[in-house]
Backbone as a ProteinNet text record, in pm:
[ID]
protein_1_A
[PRIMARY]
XXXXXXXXXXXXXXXXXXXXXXXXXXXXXXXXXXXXXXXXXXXXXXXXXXXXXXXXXXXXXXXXXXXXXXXXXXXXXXXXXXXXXXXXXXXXXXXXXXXXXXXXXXXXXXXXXXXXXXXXXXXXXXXXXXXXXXXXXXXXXXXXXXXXXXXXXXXXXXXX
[TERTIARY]
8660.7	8569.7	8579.7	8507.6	8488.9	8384.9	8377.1	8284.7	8322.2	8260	8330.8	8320.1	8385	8359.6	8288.4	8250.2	8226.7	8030.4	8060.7	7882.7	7871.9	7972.1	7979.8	7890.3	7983.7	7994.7	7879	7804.3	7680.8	7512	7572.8	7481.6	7503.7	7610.6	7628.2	7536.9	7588.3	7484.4	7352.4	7260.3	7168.5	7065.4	7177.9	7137.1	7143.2	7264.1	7239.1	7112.4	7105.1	7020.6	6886.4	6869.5	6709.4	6737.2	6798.3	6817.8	6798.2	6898.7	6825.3	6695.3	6631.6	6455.1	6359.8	6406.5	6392.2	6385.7	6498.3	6506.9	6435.3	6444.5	6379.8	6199.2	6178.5	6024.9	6003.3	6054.5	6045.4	6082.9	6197.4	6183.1	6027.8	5978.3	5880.4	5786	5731	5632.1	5652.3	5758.5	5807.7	5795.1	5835.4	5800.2	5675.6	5595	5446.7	5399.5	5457.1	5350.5	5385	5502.5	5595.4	5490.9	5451.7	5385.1	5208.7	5183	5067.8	4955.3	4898.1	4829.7	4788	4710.4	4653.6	4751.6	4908.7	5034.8	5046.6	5029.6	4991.8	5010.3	5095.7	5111.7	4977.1	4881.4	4784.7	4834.3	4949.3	5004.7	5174.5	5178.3	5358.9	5423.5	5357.6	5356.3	5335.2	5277.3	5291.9	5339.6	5451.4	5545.8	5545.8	5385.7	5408.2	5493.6	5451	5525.8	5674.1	5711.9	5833.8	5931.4	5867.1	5902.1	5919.7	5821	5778.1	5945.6	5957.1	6014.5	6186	6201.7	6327.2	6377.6	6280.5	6297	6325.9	6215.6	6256.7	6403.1	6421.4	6579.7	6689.3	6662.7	6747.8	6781.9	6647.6	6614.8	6731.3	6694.1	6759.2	6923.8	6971.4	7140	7164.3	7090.8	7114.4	7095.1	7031.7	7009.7	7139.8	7209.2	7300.8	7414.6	7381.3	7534.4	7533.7	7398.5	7407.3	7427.6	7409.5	7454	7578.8	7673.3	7780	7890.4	7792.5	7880.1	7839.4	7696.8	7683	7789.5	7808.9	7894.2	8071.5	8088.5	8165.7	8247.3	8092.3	8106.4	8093.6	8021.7	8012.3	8157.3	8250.6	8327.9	8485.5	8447.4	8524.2	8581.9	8710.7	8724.7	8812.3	8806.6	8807.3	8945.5	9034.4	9144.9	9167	9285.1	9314.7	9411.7	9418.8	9503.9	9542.8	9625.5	9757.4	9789.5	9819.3	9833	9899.7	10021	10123.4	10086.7	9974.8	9936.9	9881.1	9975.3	9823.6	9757.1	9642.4	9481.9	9525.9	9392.6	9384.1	9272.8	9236.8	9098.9	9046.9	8943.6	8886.8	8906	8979.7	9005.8	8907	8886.9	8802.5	8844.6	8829.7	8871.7	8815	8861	8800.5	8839.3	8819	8906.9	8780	8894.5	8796.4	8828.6	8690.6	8719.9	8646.3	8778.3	8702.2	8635.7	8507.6	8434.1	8388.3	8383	8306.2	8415.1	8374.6	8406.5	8351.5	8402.4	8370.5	8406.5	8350.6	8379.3	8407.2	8483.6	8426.5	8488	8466.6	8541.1	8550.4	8681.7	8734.5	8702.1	8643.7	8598.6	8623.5	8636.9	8696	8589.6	8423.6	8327.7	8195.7	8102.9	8007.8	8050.4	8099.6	8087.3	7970.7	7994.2	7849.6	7768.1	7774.3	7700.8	7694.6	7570	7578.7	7486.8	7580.1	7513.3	7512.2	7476.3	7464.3	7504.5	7596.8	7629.6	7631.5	7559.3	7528.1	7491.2	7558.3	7547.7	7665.4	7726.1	7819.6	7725.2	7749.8	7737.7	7834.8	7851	7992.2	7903.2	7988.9	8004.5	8134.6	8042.5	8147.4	8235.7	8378.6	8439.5	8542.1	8541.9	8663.8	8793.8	8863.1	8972.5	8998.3	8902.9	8954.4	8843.3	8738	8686.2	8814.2	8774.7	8848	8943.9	8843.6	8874	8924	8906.8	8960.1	9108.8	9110.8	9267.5	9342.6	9311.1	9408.2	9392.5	9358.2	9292.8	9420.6	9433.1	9471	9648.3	9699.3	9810	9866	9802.1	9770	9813.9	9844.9	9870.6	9743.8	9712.9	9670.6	9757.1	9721.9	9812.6	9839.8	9798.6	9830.9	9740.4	9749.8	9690.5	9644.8	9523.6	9519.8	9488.8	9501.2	9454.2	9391.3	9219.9	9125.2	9059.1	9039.9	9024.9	8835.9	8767.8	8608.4	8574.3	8586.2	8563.1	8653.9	8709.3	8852	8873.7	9047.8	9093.1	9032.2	9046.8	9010.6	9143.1	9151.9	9277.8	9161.8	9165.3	9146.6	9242.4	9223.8	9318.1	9243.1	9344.9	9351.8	9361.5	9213.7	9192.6	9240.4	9174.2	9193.4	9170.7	9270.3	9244.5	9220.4	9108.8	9109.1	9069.6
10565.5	10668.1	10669.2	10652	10633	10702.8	10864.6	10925.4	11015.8	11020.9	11048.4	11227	11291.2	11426.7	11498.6	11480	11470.5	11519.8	11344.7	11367.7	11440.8	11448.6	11587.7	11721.1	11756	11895.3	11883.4	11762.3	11849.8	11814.7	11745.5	11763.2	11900.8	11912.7	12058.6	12208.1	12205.8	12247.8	12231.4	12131.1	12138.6	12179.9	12152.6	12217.6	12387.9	12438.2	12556	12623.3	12555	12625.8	12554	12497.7	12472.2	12590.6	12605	12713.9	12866	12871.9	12986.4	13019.3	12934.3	12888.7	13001.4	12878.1	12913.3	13112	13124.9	13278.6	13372.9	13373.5	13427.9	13444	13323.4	13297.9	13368.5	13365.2	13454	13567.1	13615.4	13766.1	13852.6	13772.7	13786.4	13844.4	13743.4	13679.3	13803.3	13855.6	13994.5	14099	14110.7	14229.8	14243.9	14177.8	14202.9	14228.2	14171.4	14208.4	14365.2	14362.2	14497.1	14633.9	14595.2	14693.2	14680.6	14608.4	14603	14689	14745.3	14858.2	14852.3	14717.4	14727	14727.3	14713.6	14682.5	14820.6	14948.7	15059.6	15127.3	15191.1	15228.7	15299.2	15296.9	15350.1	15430.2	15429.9	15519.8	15527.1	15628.3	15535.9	15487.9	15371.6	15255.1	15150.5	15123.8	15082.6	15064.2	14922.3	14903.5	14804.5	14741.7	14599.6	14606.2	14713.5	14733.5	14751.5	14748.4	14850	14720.9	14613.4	14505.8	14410	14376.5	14343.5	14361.1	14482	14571.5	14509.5	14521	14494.6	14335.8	14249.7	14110.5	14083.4	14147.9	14093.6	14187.6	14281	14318.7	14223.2	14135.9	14062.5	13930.9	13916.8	13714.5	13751.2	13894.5	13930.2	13920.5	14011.4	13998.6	13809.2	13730.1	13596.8	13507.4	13578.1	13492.8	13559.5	13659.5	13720.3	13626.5	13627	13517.9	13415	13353.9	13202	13199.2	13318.1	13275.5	13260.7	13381.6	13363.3	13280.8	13204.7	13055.1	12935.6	12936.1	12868.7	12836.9	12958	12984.7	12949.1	12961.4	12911.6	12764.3	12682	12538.6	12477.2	12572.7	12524.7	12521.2	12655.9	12647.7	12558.7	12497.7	12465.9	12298.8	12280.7	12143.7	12088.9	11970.4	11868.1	11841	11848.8	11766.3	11664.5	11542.4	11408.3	11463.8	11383.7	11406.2	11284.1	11260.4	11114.9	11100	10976.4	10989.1	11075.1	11137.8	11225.3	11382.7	11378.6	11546.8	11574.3	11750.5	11818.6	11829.9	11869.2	11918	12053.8	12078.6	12233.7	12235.3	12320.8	12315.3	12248.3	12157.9	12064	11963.7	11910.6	11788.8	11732.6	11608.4	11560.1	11522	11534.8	11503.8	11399.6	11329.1	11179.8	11200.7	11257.1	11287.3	11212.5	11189	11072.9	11129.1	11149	11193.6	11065	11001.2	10900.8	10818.6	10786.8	10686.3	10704	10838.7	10930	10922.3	10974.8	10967.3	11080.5	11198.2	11349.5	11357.9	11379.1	11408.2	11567.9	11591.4	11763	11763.5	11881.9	11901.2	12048.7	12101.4	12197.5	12316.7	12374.5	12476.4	12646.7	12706.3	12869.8	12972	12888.3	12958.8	12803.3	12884.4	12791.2	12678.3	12784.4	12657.8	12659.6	12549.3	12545.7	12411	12460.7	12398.4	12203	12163.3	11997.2	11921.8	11842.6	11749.3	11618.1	11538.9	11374.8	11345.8	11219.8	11185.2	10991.6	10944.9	10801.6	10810	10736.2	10749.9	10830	10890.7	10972.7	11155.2	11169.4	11327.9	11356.7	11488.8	11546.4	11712.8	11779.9	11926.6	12045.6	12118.1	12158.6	12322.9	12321.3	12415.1	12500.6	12624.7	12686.6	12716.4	12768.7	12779.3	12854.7	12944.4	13087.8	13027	12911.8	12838.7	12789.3	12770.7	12740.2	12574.6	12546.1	12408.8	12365.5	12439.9	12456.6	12529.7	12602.1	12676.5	12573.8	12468.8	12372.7	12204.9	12248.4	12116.1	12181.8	12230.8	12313.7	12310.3	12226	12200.5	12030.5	11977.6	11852.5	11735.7	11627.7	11541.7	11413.1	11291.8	11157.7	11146.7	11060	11021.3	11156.2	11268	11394.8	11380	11385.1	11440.5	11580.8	11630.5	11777	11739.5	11875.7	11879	12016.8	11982.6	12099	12110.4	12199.2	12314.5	12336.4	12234.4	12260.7	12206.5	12312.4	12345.8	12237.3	12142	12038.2	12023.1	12011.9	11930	11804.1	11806.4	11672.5	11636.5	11481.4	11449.2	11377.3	11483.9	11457	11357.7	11268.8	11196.6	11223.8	11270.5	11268.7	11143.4	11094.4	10977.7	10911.6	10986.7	10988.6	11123.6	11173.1	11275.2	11266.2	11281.2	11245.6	11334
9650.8	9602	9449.4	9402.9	9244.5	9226.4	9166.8	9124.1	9027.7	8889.6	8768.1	8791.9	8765.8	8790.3	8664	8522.6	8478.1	8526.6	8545.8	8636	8754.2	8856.4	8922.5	8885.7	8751.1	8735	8681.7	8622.9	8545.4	8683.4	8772.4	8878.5	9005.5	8968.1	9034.5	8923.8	8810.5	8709.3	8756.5	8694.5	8711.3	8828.9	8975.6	9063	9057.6	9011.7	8992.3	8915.6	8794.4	8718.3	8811.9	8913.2	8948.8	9024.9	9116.7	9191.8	9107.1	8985.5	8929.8	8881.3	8850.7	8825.9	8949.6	9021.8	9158.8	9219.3	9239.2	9234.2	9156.4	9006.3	8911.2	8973.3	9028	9053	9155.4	9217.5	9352.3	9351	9248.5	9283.9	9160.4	9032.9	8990	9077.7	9173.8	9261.4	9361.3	9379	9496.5	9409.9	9288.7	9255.1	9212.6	9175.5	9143.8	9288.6	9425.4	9496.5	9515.7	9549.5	9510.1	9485.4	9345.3	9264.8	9257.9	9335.9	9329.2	9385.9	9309.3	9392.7	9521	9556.1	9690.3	9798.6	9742.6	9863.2	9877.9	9822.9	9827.6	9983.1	10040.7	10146.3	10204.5	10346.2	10334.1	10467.9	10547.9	10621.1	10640.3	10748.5	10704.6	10758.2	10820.2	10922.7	10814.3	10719	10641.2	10526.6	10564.4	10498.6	10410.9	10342.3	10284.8	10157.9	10077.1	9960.3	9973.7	10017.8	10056.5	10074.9	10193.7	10222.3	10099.6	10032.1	9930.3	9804.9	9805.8	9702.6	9736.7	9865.2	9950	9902.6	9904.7	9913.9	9724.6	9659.3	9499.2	9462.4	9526.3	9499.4	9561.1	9692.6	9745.5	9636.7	9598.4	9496.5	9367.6	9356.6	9179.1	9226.4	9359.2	9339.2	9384.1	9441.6	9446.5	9323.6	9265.4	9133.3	9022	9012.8	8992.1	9011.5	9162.7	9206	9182.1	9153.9	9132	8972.3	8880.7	8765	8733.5	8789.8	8787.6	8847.9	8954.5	8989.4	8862.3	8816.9	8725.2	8638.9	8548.8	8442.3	8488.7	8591.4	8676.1	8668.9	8645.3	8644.7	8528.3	8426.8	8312.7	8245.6	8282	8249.5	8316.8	8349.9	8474.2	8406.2	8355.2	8311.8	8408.5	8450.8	8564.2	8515.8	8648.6	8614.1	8693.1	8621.2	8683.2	8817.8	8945.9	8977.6	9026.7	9059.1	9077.8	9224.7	9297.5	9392	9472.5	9391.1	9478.8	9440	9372.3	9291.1	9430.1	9472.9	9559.1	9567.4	9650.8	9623.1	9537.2	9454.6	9342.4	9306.1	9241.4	9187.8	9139.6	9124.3	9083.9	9186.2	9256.1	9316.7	9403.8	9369	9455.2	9597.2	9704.3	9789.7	9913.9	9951.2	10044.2	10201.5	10269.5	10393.5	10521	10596.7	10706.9	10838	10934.1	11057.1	11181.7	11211.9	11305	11161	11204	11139.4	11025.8	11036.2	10924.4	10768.4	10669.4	10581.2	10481.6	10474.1	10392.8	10255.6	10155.4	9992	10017.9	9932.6	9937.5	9747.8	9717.5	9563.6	9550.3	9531.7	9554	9411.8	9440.1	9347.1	9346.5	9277.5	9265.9	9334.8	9312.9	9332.9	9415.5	9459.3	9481.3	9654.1	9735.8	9858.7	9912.1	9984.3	10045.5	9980.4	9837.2	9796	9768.8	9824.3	9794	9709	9675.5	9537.3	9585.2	9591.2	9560.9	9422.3	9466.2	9309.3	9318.5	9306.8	9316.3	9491.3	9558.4	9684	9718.5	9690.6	9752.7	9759.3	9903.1	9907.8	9896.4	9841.6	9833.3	9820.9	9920.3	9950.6	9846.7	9783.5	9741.8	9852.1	9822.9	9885.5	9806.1	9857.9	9798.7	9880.9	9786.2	9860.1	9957.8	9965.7	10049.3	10212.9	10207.3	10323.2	10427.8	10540.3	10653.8	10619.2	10615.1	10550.9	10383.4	10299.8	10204.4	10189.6	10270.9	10328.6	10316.8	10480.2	10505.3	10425.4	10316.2	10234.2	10137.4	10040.7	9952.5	9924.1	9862.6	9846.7	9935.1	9976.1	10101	9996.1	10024.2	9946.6	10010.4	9943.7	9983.2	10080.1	10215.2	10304.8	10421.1	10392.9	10463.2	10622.1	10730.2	10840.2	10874.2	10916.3	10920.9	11101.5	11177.8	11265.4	11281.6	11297.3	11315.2	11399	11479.9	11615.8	11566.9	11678.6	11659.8	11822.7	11861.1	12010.8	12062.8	12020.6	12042.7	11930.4	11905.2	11825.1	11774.1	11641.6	11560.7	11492.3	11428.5	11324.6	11188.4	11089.3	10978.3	10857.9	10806.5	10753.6	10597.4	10501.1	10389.5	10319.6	10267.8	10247.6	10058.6	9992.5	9822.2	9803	9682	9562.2	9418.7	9349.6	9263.6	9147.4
[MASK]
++++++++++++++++++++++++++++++++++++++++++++++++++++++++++++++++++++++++++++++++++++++++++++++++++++++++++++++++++++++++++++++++++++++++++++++++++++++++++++++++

């Protein structure tokens, strides 16, 4: 796995900030309908405004959160880690199930979230995730065993 983290972090960025784009537009787009006279309640069964009103308050606290994961990553400087270094924040991680083969990169804020970075997908996770729990102090060479309606054996492939 050779993927500079570097370019990581600023394709994780840029996804954020499309995503904040994104939000901003939509809660706009909700609050104008929001306020628009004709959304105007005409009984009180009618709820378009209201609905309307509900949804551009939802876009604004998501766009909230996505800034503050942003800022998150901007601030966020990448460290080396060595074959015998634990997983920690930042670490890239290579872990193989069966045939398969999982990136993930361990972050304070922002799971969930996925980037492509050449041909590698990589998922980012935090620590306080299920899988970030038992990732989280793990060395290269480590075995996990995880409980998904059966046992699996995860093999800790590279950290980087």
């Amino acid at each position: 796995m050779t993927v500079n983290k570097t370019q990581l972090l600023k394709s994780i960025v840029i996804k954020l900030e499309r995503d904040l784009e994104m939000y901003f537009k939509v809660a706009k787009a909700s609050h104008e309908e929001a306020t628009d006279p004709q959304n105007k309640a005409e009984n009180k069964y009618d709820t378009r405004g209201l609905e309307a009103a509900y949804l551009a308050g939802g876009q604004v606290r998501q766009a909230a959160e996505t800034e503050a994961v942003l800022t998150c990553f901007r601030n966020l400087v990448p460290r080396r880690f060595g074959p015998i270094d634990a997983i920690d924040i930042s670490a890239l991680v290579e872990v193989k199930t069966g045939l398969e083969t999982d990136h993930f990169f361990i972050a304070p804020r922002g799971g969930g979230l996925e980037v492509k970075v050449g041909k590698v997908e990589i998922t980012v996770l935090t620590p306080q995730s299920p899988l970030g729990e038992l990732l989280m102090g793990r060395k290269a060479g480590d075995t996990l065993q995880v409980k998904h309606g059966r046992i699996q054996s995860q093999s800790i492939v590279n950290v980087s």
